[in-house]
matplotlib code that plots the C-alpha trace (Angstrom):
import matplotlib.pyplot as plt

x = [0.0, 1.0, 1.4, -2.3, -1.8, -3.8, -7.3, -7.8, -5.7, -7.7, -6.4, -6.8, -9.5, -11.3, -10.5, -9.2, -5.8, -4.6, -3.1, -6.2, -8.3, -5.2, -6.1, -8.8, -8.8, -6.0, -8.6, -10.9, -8.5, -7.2, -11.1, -11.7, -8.8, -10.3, -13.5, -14.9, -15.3, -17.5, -21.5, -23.8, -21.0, -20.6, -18.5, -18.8, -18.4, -16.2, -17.3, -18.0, -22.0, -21.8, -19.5, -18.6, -22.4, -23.9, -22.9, -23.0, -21.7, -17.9, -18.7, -21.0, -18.2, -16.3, -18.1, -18.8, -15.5, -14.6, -17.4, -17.9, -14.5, -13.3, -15.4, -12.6, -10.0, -9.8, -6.6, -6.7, -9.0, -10.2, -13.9, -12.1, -9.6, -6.5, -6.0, -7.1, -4.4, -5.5, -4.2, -3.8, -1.8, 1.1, 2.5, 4.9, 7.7, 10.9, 13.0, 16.5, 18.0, 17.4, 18.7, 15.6, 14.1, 10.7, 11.4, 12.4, 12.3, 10.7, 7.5, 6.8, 5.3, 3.8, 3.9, 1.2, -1.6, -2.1, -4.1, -1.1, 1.6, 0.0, 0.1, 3.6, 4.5, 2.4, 4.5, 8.2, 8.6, 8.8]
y = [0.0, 3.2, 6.8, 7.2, 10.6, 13.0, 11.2, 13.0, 16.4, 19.6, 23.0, 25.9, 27.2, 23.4, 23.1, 19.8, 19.8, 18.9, 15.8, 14.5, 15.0, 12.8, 10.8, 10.1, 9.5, 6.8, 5.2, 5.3, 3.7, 0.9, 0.2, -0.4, -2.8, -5.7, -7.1, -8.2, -4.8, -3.9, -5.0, -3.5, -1.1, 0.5, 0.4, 0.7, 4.0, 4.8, 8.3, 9.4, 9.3, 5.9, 4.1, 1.2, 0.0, 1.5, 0.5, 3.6, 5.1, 5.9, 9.7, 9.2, 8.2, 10.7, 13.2, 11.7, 11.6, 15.3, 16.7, 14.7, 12.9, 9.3, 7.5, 7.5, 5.3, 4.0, 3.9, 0.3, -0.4, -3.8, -3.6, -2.7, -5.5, -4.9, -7.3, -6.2, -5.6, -3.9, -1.0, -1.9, -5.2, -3.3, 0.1, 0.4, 3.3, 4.2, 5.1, 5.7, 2.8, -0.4, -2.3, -1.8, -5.0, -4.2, -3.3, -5.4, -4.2, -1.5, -2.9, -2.2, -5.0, -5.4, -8.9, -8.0, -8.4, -12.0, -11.6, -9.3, -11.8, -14.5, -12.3, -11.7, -15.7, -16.1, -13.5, -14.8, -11.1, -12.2]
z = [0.0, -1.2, 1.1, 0.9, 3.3, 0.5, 1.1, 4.6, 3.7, 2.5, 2.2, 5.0, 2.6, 2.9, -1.0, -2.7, -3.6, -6.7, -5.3, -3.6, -7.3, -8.9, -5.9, -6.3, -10.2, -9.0, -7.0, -10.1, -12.1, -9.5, -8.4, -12.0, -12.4, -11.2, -12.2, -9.6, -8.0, -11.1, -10.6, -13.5, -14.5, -10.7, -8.1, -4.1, -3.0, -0.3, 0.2, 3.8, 3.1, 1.2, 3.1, 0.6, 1.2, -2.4, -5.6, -7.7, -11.3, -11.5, -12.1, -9.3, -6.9, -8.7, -7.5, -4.2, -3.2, -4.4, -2.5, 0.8, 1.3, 2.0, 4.8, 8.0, 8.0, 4.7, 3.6, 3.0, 0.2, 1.5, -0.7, -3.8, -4.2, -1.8, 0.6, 4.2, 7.0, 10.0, 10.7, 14.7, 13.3, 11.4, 12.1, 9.7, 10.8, 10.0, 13.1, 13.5, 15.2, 13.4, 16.6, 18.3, 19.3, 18.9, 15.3, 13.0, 8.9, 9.7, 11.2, 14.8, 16.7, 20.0, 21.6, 24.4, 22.0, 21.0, 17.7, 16.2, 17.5, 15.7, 12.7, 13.3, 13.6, 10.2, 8.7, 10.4, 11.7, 15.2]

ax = plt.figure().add_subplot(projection="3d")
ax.plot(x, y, z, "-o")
ax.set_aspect("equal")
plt.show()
């Protein structure tokens, strides 16, 4: 997953910036990719009214997402084809020190919570 920081950054004048309309065209285009996100010739929108749970014309989400935003927390675009990681699960950071126990390439990990140390086995990080 890409640096997905322009879906939840307006300017002081609460405009879009021209990165988040690119953004958003990028989502267009990457929703669109795979088939299976396509039902009738629309997509879910992710807009914050929609909330993935309408199927609805591209321009439609277009516009959607131009005018009201991304629903919160989406950066992972598990309903339109990316493969879901939770955001609790991985923090992925870059710090300093790479001798740091607790990080190891790059991905911080937190053995007090069962569910993401089983993730971590899974995935030979820890």
């Amino acid at each position: 997953m890409d640096d997905r920081s322009w879906m939840y950054k307006d300017s002081l004048q609460g405009l879009r910036r021209m990165n988040y309309c690119n953004g958003v065209q990028a989502f267009i285009n990457y929703a669109t990719s795979i088939p299976r996100n396509i039902s009738g010739g629309d997509i879910r929108c992710p807009c914050r009214r929609c909330q993935n749970k309408k199927f609805l014309h591209l321009d439609v989400v277009t516009m959607h997402l131009l005018h009201k935003g991304f629903m919160e927390e989406y950066l992972c675009w598990y309903a339109h084809g990316e493969p879901f990681v939770p955001h609790e699960t991985m923090v992925e950071r870059m710090v300093g020190s790479t001798s740091n126990a607790n990080n190891v390439h790059g991905v911080e990990t937190n053995n007090s919570n069962p569910y993401r140390t089983m993730v971590m086995d899974v995935m030979r990080i820890n």
